[in-house]
Backbone as CSV, one residue per row, in Angstrom:
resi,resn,N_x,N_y,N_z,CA_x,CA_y,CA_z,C_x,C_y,C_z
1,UNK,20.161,2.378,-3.124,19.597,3.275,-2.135,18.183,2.820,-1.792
2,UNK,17.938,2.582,-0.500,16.698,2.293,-0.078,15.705,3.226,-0.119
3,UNK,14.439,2.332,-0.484,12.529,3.349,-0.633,12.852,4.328,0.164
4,UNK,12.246,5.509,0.113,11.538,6.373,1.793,10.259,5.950,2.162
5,UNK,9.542,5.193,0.962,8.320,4.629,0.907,7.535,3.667,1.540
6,UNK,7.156,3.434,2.828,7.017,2.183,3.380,5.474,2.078,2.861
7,UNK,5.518,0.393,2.692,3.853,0.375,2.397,3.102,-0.702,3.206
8,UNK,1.850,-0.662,3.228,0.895,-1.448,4.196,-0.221,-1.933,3.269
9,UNK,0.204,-3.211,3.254,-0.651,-4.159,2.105,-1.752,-4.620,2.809
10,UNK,-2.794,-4.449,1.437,-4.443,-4.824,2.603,-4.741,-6.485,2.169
11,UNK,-5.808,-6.232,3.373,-5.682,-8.207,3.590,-6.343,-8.287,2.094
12,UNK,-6.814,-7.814,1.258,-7.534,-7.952,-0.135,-6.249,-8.507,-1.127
13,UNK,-5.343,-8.132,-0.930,-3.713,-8.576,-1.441,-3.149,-9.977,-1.057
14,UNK,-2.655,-10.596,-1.985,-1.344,-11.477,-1.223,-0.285,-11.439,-0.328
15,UNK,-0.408,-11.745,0.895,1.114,-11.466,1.496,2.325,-11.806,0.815
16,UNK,2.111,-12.541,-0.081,3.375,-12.879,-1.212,4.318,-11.740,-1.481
17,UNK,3.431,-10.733,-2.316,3.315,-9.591,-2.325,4.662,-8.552,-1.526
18,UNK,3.876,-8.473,-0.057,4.865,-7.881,0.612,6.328,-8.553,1.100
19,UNK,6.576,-9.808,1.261,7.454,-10.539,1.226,8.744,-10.154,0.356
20,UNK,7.754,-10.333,-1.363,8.957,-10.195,-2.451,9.367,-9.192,-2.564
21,UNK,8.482,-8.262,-1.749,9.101,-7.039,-1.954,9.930,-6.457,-0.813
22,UNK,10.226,-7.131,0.289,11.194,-6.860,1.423,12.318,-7.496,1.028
23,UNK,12.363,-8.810,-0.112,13.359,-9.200,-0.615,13.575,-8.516,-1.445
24,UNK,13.463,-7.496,-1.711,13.581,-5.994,-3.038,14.367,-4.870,-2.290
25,UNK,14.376,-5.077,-1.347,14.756,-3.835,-0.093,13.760,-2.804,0.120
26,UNK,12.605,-3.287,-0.055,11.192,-2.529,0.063,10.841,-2.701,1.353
27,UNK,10.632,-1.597,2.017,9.864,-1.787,3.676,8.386,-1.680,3.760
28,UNK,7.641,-3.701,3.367,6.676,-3.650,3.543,5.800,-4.782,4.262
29,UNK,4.885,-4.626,4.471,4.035,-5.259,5.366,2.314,-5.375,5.081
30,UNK,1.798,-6.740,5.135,1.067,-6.774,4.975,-0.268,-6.812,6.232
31,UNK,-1.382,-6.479,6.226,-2.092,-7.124,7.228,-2.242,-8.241,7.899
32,UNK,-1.600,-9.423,7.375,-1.455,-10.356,7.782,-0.337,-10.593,8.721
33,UNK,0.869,-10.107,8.303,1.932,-9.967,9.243,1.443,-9.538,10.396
34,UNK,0.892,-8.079,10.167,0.421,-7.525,11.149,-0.456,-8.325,12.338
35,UNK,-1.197,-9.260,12.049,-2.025,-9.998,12.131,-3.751,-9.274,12.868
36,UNK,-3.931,-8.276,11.594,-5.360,-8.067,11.381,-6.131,-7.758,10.402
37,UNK,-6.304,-9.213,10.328,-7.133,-9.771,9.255,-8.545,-9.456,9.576
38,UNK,-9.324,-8.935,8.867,-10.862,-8.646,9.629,-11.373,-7.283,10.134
39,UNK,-9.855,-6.398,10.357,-10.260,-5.198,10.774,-11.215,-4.164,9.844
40,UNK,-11.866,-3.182,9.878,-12.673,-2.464,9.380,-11.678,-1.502,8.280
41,UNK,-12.338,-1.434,7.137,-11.101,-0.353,6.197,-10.845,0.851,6.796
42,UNK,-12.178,1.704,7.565,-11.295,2.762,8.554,-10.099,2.575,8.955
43,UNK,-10.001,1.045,9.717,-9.022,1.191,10.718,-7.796,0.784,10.067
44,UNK,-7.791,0.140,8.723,-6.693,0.255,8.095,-6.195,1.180,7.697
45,UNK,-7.385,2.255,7.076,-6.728,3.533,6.541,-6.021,4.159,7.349
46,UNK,-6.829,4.001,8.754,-6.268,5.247,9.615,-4.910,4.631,10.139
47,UNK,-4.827,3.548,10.895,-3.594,2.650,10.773,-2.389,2.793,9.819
48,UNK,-2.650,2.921,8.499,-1.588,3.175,7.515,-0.940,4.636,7.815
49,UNK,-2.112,5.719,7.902,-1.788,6.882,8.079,-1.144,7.341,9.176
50,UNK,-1.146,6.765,10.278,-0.549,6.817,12.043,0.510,6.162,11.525
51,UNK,0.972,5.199,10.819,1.958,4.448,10.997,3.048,5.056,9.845
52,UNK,2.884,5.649,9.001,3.521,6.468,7.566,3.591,5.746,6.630
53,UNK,2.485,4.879,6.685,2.816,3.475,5.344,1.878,3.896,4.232
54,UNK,2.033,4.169,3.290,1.019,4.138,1.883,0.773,2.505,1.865
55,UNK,-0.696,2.583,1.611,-1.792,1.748,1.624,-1.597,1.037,0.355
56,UNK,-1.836,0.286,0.097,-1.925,-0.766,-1.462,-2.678,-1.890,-1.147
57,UNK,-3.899,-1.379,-2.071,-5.075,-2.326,-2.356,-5.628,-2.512,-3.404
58,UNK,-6.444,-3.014,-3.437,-7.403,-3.657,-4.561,-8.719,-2.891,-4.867
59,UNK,-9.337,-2.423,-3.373,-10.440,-2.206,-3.166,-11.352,-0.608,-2.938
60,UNK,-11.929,-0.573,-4.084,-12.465,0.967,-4.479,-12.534,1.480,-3.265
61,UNK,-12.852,1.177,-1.907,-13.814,1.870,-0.899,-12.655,2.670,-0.232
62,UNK,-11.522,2.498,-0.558,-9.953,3.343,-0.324,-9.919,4.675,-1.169
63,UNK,-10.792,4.533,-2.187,-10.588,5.770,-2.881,-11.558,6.664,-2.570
64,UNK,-12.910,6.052,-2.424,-14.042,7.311,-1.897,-13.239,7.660,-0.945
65,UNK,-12.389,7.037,0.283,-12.012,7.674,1.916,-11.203,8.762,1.269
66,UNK,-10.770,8.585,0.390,-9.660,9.785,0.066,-10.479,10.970,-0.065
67,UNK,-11.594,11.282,-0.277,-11.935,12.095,-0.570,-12.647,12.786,0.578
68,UNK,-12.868,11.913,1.295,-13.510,12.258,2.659,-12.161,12.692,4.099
69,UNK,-11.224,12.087,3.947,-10.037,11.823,4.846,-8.897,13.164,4.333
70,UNK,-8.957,14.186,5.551,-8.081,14.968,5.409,-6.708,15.019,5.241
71,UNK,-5.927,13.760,5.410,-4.585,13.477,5.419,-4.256,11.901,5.491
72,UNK,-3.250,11.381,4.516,-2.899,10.263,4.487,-1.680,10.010,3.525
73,UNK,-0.974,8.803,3.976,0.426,8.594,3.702,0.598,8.341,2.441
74,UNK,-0.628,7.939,1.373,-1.008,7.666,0.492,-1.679,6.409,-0.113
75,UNK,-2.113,6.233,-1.541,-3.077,5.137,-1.829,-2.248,4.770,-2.731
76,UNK,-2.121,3.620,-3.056,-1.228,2.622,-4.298,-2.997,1.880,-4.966
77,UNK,-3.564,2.058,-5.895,-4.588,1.127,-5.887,-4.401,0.220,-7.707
78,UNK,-4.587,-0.449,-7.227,-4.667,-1.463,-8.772,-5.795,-2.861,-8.856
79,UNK,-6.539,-2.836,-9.617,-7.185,-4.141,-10.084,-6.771,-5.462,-9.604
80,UNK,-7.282,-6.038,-8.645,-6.341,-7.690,-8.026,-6.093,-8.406,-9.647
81,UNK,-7.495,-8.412,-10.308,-7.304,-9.685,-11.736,-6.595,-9.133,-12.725
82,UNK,-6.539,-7.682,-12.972,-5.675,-7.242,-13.743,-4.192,-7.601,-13.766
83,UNK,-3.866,-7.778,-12.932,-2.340,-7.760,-12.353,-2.194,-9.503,-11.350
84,UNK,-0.928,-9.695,-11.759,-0.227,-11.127,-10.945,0.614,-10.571,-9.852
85,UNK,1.015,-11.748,-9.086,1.926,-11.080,-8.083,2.935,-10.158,-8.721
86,UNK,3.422,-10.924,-9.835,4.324,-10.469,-9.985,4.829,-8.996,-10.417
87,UNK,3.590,-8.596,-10.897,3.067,-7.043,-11.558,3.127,-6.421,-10.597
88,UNK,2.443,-6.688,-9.745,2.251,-5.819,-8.336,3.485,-5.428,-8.377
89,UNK,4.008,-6.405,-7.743,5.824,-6.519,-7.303,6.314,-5.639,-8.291
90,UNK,6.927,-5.536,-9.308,7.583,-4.396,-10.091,7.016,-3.383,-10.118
91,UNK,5.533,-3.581,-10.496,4.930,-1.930,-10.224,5.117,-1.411,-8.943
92,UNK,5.167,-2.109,-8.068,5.509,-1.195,-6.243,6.834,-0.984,-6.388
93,UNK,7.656,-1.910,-6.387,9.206,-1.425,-6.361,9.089,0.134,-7.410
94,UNK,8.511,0.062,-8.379,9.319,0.928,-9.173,8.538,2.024,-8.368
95,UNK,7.144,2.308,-7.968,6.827,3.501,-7.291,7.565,3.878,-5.967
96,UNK,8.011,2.837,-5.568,8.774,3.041,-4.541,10.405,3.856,-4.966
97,UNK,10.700,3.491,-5.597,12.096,4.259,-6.061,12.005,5.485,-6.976
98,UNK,10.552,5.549,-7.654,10.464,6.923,-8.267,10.341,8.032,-7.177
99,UNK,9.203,7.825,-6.322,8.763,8.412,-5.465,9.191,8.753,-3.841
100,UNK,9.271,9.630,-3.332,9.871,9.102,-1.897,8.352,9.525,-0.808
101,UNK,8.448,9.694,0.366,7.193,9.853,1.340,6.795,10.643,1.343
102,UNK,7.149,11.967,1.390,6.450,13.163,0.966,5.711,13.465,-0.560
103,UNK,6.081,12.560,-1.613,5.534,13.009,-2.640,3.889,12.025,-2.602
104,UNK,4.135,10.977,-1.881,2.919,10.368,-1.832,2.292,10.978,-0.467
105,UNK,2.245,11.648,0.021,1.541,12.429,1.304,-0.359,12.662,0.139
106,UNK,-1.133,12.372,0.450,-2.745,12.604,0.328,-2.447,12.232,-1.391
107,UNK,-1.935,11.255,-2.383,-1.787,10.948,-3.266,-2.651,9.656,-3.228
108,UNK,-2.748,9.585,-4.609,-3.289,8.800,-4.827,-2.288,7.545,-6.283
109,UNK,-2.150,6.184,-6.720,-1.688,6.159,-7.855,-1.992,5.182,-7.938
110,UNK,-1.708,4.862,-9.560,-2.641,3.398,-10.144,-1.575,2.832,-10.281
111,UNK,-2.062,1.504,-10.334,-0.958,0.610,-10.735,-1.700,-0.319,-12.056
């Protein structure tokens, strides 16, 4: 059974990343696909949130917005050096199949 979870990987990530995980049956995408590389983290956040994708990054300045940002599809955040692609990759799949889109609505989770 497929995610409800779609996610939107920030350019701070590997596109590797979102790849292995569309070969997972994960519906995801990175900024790069997208091809905007460079954009401002507003406009990613808000981008993720218009688009219904929970966000997955690396980068703290996603978590202050949460606190400031009245609504969003949600935050996936984890340590880039802590974790290999490959970590990522199982840790997203598996949030992706625990979780569906409504439970990550203004959430936040570590990886």
């Amino acid at each position: 059974m497929p995610s409800s979870i779609r996610l939107y990987v920030d350019e701070n990530l590997s596109p590797e990343i979102a790849r292995q995980l569309k070969l997972r049956g994960v519906d995801a995408v990175s900024v790069r696909d997208l091809d905007l590389l460079g954009e401002t983290d507003d406009n990613h956040f808000v981008r993720a949130s218009k688009m219904g994708r929970v966000l997955v990054t690396s980068d703290e300045d996603f978590l202050i917005m949460t606190s400031t940002q009245s609504e969003h599809a949600g935050i996936i955040y984890g340590k880039q050096q802590a974790h290999s692609i490959g970590d990522w990759v199982k840790g997203l799949e598996l949030i992706c199949f625990v979780y569906n889109a409504d439970d990550m609505k203004n959430r936040v989770e570590f990886l």
